[in-house]
N, C-alpha and C positions, 0 to 999 in steps of 0.2 A: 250787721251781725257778723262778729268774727267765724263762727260756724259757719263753711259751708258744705250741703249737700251736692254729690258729685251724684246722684242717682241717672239722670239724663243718661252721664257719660258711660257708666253701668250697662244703663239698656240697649243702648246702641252698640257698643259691645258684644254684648251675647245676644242682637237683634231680637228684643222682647219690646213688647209693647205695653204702657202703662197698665191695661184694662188686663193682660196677661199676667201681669204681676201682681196684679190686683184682684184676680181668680185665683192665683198661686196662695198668696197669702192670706187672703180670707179678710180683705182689707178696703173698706168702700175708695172706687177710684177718686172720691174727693179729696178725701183724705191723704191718698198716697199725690193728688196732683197740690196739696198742701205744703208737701213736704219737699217733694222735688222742685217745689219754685223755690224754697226757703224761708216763707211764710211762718214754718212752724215753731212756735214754742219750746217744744220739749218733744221727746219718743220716748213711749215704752220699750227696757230692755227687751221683752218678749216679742216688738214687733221688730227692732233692730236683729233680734234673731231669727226671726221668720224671714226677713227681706234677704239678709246676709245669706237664709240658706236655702232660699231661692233663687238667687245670683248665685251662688259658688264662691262668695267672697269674705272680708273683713270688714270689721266696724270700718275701719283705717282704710278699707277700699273707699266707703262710701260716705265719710264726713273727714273734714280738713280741718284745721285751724289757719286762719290768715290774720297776724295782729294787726289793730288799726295801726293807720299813720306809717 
């Protein structure tokens, strides 16, 4: 998937813990450990804004584009 999530790199940053972030945002820890593997499908804008403003960051903090090849 060309998408990837940099959430890892996020937490470890501001020293937060998946299951923290996942009491922040109101968010079951599967689902957030769904996403941070890059597993996931798709995100709600509302939970990309709930995550972002839990971390203190941007979309663009926390998803890249990498084209294949």
């Amino acid at each position: 998937m060309p998408v990837i999530v940099k959430l890892d790199d996020l937490l470890h940053d501001r020293r937060m813990t998946l299951t923290e972030l996942a009491d922040r945002v109101d968010i079951t820890l599967a689902n957030l450990s769904i996403l941070k593997t890059g597993k996931a499908k798709a995100i709600r804008f509302s939970t990309l804004a709930a995550i972002c403003a839990a971390l203190n960051c941007q979309p663009g903090d926390l998803l890249a584009f990498q084209a294949d090849g």
